[in-house]
C-alpha positions as a printed NumPy array, in Angstrom:
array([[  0.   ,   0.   ,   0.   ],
       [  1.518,   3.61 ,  -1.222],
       [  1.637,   6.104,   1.189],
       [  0.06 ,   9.157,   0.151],
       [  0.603,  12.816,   1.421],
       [  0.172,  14.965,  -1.472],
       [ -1.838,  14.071,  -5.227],
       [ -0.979,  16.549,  -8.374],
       [ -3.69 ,  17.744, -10.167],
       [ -1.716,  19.337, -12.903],
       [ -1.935,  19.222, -16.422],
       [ -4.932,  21.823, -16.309],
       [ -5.616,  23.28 , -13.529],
       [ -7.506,  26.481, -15.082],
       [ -9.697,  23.828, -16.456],
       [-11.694,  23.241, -13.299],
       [-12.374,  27.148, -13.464],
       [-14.473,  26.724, -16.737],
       [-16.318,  23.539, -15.542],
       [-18.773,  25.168, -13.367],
       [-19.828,  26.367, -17.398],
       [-20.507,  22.824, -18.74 ],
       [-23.913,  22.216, -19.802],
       [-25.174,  19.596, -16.965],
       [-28.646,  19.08 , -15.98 ],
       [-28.528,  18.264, -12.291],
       [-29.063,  14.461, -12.819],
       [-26.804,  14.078, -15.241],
       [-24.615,  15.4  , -12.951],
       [-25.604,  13.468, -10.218],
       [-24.948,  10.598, -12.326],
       [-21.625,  10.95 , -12.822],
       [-20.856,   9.775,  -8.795],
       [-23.327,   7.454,  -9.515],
       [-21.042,   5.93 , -12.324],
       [-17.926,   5.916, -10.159],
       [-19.583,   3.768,  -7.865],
       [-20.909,   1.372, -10.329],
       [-17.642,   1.085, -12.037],
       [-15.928,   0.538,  -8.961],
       [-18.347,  -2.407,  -7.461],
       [-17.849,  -4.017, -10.808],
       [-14.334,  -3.46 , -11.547],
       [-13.885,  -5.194,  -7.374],
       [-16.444,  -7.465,  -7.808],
       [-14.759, -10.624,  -6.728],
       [-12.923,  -8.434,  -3.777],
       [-16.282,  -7.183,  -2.401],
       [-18.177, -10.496,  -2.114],
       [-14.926, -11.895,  -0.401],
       [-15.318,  -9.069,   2.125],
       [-19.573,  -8.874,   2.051],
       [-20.344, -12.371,   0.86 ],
       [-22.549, -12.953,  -2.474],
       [-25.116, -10.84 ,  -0.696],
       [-23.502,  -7.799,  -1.388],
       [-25.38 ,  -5.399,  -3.323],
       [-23.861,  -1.865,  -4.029],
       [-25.304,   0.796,  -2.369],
       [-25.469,   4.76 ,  -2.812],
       [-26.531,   7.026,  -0.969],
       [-27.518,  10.539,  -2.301],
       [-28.668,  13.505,   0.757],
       [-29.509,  16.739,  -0.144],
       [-28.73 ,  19.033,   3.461],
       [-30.88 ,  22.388,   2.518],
       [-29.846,  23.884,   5.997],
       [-26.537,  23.516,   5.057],
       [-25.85 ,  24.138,   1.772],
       [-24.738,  20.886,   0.907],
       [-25.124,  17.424,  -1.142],
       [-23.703,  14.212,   0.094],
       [-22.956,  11.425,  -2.271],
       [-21.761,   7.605,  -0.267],
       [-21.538,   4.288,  -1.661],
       [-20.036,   0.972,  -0.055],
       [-17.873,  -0.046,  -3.375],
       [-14.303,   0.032,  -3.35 ],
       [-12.961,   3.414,  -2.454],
       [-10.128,   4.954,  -3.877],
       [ -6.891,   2.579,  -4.043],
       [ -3.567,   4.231,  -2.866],
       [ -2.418,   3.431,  -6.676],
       [ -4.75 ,   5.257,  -7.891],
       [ -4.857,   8.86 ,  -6.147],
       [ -1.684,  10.075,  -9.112],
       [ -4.965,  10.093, -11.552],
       [ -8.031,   9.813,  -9.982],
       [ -8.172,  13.585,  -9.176],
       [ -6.443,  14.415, -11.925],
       [ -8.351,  16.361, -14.697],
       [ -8.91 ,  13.919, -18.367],
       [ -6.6  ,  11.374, -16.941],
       [ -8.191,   8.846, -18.788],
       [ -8.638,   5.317, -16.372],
       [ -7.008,   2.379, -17.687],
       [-10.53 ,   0.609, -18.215],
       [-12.286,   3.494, -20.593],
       [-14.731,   0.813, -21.842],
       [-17.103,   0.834, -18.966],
       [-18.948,   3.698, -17.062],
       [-16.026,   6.167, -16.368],
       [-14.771,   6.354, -19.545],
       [-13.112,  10.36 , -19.799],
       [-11.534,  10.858, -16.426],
       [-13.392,  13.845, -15.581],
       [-16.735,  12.585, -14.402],
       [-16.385,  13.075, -10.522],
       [-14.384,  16.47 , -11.307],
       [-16.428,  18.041, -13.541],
       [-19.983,  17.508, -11.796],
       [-18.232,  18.422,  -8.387],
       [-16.907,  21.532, -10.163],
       [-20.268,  22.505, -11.807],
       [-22.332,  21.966,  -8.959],
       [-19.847,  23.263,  -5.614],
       [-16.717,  25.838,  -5.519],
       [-15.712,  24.021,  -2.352],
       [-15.826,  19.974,  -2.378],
       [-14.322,  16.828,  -0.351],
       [-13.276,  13.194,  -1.447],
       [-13.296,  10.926,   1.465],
       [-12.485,   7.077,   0.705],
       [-10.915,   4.272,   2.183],
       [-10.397,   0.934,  -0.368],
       [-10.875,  -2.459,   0.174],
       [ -8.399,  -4.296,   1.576],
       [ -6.603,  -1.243,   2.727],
       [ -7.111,   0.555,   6.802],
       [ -6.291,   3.8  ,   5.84 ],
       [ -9.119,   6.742,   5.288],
       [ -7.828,   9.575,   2.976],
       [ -9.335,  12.898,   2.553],
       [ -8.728,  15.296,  -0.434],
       [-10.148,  18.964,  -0.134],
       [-10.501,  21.111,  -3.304],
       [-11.   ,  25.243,  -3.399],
       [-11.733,  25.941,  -6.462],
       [-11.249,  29.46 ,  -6.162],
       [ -8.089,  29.107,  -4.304],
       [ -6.863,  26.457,  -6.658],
       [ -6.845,  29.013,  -9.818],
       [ -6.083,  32.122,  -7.822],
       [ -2.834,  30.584,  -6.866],
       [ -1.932,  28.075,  -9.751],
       [ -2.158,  24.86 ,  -6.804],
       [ -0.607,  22.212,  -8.72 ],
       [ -0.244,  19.526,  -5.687],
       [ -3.257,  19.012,  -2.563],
       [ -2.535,  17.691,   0.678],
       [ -4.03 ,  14.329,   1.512],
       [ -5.437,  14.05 ,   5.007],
       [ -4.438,  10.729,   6.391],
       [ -5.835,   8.376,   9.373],
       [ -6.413,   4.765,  10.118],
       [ -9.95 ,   3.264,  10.079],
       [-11.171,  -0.589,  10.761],
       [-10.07 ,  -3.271,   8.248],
       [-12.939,  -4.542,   6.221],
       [-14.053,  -0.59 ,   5.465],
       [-14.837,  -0.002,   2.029],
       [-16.404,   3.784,   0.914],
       [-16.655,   6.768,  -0.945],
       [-18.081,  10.243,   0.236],
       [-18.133,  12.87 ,  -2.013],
       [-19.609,  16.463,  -0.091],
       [-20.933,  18.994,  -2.403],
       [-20.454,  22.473,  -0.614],
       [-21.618,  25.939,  -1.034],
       [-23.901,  24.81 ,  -3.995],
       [-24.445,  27.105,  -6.31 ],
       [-28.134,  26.439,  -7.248],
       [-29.575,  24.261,  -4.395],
       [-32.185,  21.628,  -5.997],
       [-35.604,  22.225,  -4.179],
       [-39.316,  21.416,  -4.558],
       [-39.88 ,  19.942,  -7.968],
       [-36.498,  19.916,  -8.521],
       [-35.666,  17.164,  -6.467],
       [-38.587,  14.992,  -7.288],
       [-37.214,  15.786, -10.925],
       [-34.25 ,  14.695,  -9.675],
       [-35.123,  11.346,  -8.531],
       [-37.845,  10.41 , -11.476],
       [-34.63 ,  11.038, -13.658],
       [-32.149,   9.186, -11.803],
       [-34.736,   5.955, -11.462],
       [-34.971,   6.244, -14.823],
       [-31.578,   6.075, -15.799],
       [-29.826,   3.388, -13.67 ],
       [-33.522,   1.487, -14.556],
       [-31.339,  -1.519, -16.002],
       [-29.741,  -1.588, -12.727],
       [-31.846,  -1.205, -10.649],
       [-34.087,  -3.504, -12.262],
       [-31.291,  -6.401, -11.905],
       [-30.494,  -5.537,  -8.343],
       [-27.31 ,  -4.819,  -9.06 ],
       [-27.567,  -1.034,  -7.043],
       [-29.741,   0.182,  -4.335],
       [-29.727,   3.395,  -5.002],
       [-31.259,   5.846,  -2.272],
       [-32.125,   9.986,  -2.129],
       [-32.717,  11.242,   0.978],
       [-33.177,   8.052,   2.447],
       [-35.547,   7.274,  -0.257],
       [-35.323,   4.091,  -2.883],
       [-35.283,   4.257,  -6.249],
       [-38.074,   2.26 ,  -8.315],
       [-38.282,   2.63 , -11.922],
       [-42.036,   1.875, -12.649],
       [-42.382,   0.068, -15.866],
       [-45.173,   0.884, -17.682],
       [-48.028,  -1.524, -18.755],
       [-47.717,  -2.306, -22.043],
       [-50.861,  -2.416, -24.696],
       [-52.816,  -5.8  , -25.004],
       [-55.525,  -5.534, -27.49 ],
       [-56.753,  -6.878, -30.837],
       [-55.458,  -5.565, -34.28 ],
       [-57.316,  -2.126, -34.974],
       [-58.079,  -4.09 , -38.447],
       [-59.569,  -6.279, -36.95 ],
       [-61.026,  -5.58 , -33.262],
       [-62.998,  -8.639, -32.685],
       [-59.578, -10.261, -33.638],
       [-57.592, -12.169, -30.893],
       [-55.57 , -10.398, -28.241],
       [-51.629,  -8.9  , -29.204],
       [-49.244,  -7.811, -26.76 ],
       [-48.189,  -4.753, -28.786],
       [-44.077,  -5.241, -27.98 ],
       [-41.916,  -5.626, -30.472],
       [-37.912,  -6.703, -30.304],
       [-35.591,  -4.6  , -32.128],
       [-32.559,  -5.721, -33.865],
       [-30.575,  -3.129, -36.046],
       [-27.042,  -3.578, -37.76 ],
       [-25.862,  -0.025, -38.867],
       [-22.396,  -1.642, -39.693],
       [-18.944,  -1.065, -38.593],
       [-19.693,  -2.411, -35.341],
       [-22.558,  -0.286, -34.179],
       [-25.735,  -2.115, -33.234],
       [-28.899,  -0.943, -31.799],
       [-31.386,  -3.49 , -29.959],
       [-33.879,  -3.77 , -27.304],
       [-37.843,  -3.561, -27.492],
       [-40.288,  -1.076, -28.482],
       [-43.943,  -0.588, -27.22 ],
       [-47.194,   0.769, -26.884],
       [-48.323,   2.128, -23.075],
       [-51.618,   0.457, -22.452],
       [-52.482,   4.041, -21.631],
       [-51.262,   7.183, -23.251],
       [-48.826,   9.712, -21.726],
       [-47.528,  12.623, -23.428],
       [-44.83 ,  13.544, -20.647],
       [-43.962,   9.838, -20.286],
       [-43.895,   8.2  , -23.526],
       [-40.632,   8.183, -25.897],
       [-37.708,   5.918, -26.537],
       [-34.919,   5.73 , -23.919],
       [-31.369,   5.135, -25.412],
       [-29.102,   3.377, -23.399],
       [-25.476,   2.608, -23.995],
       [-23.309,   0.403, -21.25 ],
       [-26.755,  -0.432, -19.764],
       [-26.479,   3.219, -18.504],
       [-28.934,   5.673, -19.85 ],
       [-27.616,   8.559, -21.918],
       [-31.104,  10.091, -23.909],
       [-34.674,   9.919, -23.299],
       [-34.882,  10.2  , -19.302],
       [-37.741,   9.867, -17.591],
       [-39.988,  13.028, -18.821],
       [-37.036,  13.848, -21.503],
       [-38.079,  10.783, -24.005],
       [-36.172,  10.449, -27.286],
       [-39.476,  11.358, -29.963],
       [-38.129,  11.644, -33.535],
       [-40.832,  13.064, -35.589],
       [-40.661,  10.527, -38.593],
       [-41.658,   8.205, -35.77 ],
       [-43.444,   9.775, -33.301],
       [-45.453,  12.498, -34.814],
       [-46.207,  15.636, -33.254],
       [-47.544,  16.502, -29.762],
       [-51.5  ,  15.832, -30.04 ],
       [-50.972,  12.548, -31.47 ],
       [-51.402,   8.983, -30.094],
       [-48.107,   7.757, -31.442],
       [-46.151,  10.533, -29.711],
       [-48.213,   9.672, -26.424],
       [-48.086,   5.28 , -26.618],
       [-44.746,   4.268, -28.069],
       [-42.518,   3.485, -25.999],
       [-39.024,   1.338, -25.483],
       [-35.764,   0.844, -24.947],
       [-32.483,   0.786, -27.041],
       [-29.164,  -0.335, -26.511],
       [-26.28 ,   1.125, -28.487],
       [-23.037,  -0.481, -29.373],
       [-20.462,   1.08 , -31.126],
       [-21.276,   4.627, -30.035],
       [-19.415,   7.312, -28.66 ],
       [-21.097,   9.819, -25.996],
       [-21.309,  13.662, -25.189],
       [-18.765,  14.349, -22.652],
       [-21.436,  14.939, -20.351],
       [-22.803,  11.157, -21.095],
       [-26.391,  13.176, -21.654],
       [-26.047,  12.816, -25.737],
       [-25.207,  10.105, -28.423],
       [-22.505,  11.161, -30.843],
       [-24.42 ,   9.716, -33.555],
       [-21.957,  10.545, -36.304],
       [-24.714,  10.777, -39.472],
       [-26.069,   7.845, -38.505],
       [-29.096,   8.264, -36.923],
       [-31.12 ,   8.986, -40.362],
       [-30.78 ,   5.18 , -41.3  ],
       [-31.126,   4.541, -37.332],
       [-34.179,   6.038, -37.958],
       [-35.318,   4.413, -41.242],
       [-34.815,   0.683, -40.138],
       [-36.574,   1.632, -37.08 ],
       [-39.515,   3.346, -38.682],
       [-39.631,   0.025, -41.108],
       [-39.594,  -2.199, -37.978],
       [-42.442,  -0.409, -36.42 ],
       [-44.151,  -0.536, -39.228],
       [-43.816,  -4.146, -40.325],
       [-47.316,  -5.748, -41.61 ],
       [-46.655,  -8.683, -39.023],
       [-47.038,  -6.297, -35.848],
       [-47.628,  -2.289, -37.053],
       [-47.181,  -0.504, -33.814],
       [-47.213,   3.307, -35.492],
       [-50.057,   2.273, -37.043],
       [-52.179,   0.062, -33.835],
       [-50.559,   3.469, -31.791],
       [-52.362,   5.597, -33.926],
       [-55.693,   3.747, -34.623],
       [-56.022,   1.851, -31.195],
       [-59.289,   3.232, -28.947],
       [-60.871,   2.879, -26.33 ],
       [-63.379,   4.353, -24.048],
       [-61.755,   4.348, -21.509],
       [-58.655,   6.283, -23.33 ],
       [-61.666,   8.725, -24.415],
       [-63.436,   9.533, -20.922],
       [-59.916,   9.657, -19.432],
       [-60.293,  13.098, -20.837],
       [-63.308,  14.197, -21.067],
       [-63.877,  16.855, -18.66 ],
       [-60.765,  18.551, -20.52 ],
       [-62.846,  18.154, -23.669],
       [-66.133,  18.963, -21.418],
       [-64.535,  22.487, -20.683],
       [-62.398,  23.154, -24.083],
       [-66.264,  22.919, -25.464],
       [-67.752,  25.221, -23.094],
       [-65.064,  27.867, -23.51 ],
       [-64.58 ,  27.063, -27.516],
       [-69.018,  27.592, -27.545],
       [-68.183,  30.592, -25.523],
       [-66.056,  31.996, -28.317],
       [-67.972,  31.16 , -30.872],
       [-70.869,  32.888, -29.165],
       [-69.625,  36.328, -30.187],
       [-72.915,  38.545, -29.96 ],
       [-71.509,  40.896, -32.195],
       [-72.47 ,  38.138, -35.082],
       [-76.115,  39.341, -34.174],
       [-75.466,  42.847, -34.655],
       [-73.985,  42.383, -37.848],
       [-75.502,  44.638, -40.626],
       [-76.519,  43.359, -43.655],
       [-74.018,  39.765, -44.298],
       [-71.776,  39.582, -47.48 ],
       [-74.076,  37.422, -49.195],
       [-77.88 ,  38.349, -50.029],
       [-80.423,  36.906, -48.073],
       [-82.073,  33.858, -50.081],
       [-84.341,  35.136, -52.758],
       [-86.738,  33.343, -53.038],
       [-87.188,  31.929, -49.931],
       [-86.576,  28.07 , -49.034],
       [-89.327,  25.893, -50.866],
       [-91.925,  24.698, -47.678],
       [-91.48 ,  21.032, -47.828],
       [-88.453,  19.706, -49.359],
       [-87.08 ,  15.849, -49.474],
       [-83.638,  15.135, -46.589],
       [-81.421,  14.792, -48.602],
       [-78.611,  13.437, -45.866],
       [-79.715,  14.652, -42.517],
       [-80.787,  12.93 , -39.548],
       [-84.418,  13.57 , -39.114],
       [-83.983,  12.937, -35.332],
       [-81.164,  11.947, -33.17 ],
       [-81.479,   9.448, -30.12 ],
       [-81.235,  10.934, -26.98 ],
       [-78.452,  10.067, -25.045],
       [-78.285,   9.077, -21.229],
       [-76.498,  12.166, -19.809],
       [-73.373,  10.454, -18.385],
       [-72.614,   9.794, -22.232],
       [-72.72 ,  13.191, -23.369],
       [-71.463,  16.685, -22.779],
       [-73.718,  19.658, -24.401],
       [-73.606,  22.991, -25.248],
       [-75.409,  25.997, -27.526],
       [-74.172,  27.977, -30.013],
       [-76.138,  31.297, -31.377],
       [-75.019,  32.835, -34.797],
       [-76.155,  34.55 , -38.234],
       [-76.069,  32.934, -41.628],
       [-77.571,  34.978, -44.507],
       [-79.397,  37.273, -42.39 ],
       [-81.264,  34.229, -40.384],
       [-80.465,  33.52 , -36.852],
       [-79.425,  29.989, -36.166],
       [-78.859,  27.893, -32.6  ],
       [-76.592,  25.166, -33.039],
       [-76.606,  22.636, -30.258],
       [-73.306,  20.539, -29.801],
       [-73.167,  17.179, -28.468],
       [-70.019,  15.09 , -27.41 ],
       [-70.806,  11.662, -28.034],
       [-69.393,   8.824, -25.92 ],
       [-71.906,   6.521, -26.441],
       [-71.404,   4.441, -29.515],
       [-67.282,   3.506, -30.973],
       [-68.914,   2.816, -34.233],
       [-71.271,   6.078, -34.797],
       [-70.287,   8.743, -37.75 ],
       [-67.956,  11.467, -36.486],
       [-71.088,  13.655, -37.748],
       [-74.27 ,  13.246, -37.243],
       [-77.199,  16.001, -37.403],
       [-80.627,  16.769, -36.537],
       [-82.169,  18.944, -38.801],
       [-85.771,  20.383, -38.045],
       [-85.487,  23.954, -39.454],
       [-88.352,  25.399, -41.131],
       [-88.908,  28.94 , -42.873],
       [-92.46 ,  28.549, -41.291],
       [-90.982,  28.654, -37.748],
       [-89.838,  31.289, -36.081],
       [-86.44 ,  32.183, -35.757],
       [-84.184,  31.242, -34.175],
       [-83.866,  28.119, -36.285],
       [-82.312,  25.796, -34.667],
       [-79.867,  22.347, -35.877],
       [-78.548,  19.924, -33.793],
       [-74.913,  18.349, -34.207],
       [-73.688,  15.75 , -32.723],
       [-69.963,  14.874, -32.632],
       [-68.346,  11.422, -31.642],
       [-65.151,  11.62 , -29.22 ],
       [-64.58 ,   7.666, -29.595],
       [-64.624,   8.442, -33.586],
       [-60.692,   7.9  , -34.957],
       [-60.858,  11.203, -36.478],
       [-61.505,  12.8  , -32.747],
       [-58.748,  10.326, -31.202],
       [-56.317,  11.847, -33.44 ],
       [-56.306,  15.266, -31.097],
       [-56.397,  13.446, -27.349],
       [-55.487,  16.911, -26.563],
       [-57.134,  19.928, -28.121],
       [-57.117,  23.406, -26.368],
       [-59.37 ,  25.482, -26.54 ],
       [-58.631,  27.274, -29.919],
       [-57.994,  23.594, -31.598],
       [-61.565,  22.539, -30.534],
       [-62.865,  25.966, -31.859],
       [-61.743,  25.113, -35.139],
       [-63.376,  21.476, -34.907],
       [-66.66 ,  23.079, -33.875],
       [-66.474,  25.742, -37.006],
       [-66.265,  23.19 , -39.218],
       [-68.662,  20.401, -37.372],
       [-70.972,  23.638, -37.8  ],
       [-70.271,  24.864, -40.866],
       [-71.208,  21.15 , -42.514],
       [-74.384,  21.089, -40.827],
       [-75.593,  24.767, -41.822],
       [-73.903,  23.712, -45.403],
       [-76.331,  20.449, -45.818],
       [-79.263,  22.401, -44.152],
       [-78.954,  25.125, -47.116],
       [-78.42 ,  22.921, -49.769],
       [-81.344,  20.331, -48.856],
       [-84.149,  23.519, -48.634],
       [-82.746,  24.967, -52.104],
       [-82.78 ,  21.776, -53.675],
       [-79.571,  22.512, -55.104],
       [-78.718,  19.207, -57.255],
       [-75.072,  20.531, -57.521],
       [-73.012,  18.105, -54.972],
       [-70.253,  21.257, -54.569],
       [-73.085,  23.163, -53.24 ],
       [-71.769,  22.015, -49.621],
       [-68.686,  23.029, -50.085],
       [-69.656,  26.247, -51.335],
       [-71.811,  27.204, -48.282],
       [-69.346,  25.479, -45.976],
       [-66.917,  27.767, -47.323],
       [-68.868,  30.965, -46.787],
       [-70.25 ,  30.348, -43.425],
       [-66.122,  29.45 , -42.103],
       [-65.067,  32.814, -43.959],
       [-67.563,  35.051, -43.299],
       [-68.696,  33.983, -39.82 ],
       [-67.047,  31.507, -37.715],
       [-63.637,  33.209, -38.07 ],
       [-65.126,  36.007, -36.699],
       [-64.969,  34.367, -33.211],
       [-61.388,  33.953, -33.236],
       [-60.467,  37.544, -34.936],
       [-62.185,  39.748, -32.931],
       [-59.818,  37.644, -29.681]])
């Protein structure tokens, strides 16, 4: 066993003044202790169950002290060997194993550096009695040009084995959200780990549990009387000269849009797609308000691939495009289509999980729409009908009348506007009542002989595909649906009483009623 008074830290000591700079999130930087300790358990594996006995498990230990300042990282692996102090603090002094989890030498410096001016190693290795302590000023470190530190020295037990790392002075103290952020992120990327049982890993005295996420069994969305499919798929990609990509992708049994997204792992370590930071490529996932971008899920393991310094980023090296295409192809594969089950799969359930979202995007979209300057409107663009509507003229497509619906399966609301200088009241309806109704449907009982307002009913089906393809309209996005939902039924009203036998006659009146009136709603915002 070396004795050990003093460790260099030169070549670069100005380095650790630009460090506090680096572009860390605080569980990335977290991580990078994390790492240590992993590599260390596994690097001594044979060492530690001689000492511990096949029940060891690695443990570490992360406490964040508010009162004072301070963040406390311990494990239980190896410590710090005497032979290793000339480049363990030592600034990119590569390790002699770069093919596992500390891989650039800088890990525990840089994070320490980013996080704390003013931080502490204290370790004792296996097999050794002798606890060492290393103290680093940053400031006073650069100030002065410190080249060598002074190693505290003492004797401890035999058998002791640790690693305690204090953060001090922290420059932007995780709290709140932060540190439930924090942990969600950390679960999420030791998952493989902590999954296997290889590492305990603890925050504030709390264990980490990645929750995996119930994947999708239902039939085919061709055919959904069709037998149950577990909606996994394995993934197997050769992008040649040695760089592989395989694991599994998925579809949640139920949709998350913070949650979904791929998670890329390489070294069974996460480095993109963390917890609420999920890897979403737009050629596969789609965009936002789409079921894709909210079901698929998975994980991938990279070979081959080199890493941001910050182990946060693949270096991808123009290869993700055909990552991309052979995974798109895979997901798409006749044999089990998950884009496509992702994007056509519904259920009530997946409809009413949102529905008093949609309940009060209608009520405040109706609210818009409800502009009563649409009633004080002088005289429209277009003439009023000359002459007027025939009496009695054959449906030509409307629903006569619509069933009523038990109230728990519908959400309602009115609508008042002015088409060619009548006044109209459209009633909506949200439909949860039937997965196999029309998107459309519409009760027409207008007559010139009544008195106004006329009045047409519309009823709209949220477990219709079309509707499941916007799980998460605001306000203004269900405006728009309304204008048009409207706008048709006005259209086919118009076109039945002037027994237009034109077909583009629709069109034509759908196109003046979204021009002239329901834009108004959102332009005079």
């Amino acid at each position: 066993m070396e004795k050990v008074s003093t460790v260099n830290i030169r070549p670069g000591v100005n380095v650790l003044s630009v460090l506090p700079h680096l572009n860390y999130k605080a569980w990335f930087a977290l991580a990078e202790f994390v790492d240590n300790s992993i590599q260390s358990s596994l690097d001594h594996r044979k060492q530690l169950i001689r000492a511990e006995g096949e029940g060891f498990r690695l443990r570490v230990d992360i406490e964040f002290r508010s009162n004072e300042n301070t963040i406390v990282i311990r494990d239980n692996a190896a410590g710090i060997a005497s032979s290793d102090y000339s480049r363990a603090f030592r600034p990119a002094e590569i390790p002699p194993n770069a093919s596992g989890l500390s891989e650039f030498g800088m890990g525990m410096k840089s994070a320490a550096c980013w996080f704390a001016p003013n931080w502490s190693v204290r370790s004792t290795a296996i097999g050794e009695s002798i606890e060492r302590t290393v103290i680093f000023d940053i400031d006073q470190i650069v100030h002065d040009s410190v080249e060598e530190l002074r190693v505290i020295s003492s004797e401890v037990a035999a058998g002791k084995h640790y690693t305690e790392i204090r953060l001090e002075r922290i420059r932007k103290f995780p709290r709140g959200k932060t540190i439930q952020k924090i942990k969600d992120h950390l679960a999420s990327i030791y998952r493989v780990y902590l999954r296997d049982g290889a590492l305990e890993l603890f925050v504030d005295d709390e264990p980490m549990r990645y929750d995996e996420p119930a994947i999708l069994k239902a039939p085919s969305y061709r055919d959904p009387s069709g037998p149950v499919v577990e909606w996994k798929k394995d993934i197997d990609i050769n992008l040649g000269d040695g760089r592989t990509a395989t694991g599994f992708v998925a579809i949640r049994e139920t949709a998350n849009t913070r949650l979904a997204g791929l998670a890329l792992f390489r070294r069974k370590r996460l480095v993109l797609g963390s917890a609420d930071e999920g890897y979403r490529p737009e050629d596969i996932f789609g965009r936002p308000n789409t079921y894709p971008y909210q079901r698929l899920f998975g994980e991938i393991h990279l070979k081959g691939f080199s890493v941001s310094h910050t182990k946060d980023g693949v270096k991808w090296e123009e290869s993700e495009d055909e990552f991309l295409r052979q995974l798109r192809a895979e997901l798409s594969n006749d044999q089990l289509p998950l884009i496509q089950q992702a994007r056509e799969h519904r259920t009530k359930a997946g409809a009413k999980a949102v529905r008093q979202e949609a309940a009060a995007a209608l009520q405040a979209a109706a609210a818009n729409l409800n502009n009563k300057s649409l009633y004080a409107q002088a005289e429209l663009a277009a003439p009023p009908y000359s002459p007027p509507f025939p009496a009695a003229v054959p449906d030509v497509g409307s629903d006569t009348e619509l069933p009523v619906l038990p109230s728990e399966d519908v959400e309602e609301a009115e609508v008042r506007l002015q088409f060619r200088s009548e006044h109209w009241i459209v009633r909506f309806e949200l439909s949860y009542a039937d997965e196999k109704a029309d998107w459309l449907t519409i009760r027409d009982h207008p007559s010139i002989t009544d008195p106004e307002p006329r009045e047409v009913g519309v009823r709209i089906s949220m477990l219709h595909p079309f509707m499941a393809q916007f799980p998460t309209l605001d306000t203004e996005g269900f405006s728009a649906i309304l204008n048009v939902a409207a706008a048709m039924a006005l259209a086919e009203v118009a076109a039945t009483e002037l027994a237009d036998r034109h077909p583009s006659a629709v069109r034509r009146f759908a196109n003046e009623i979204l021009r002239n009136h329901m834009s108004k709603s959102i332009s005079d915002e």
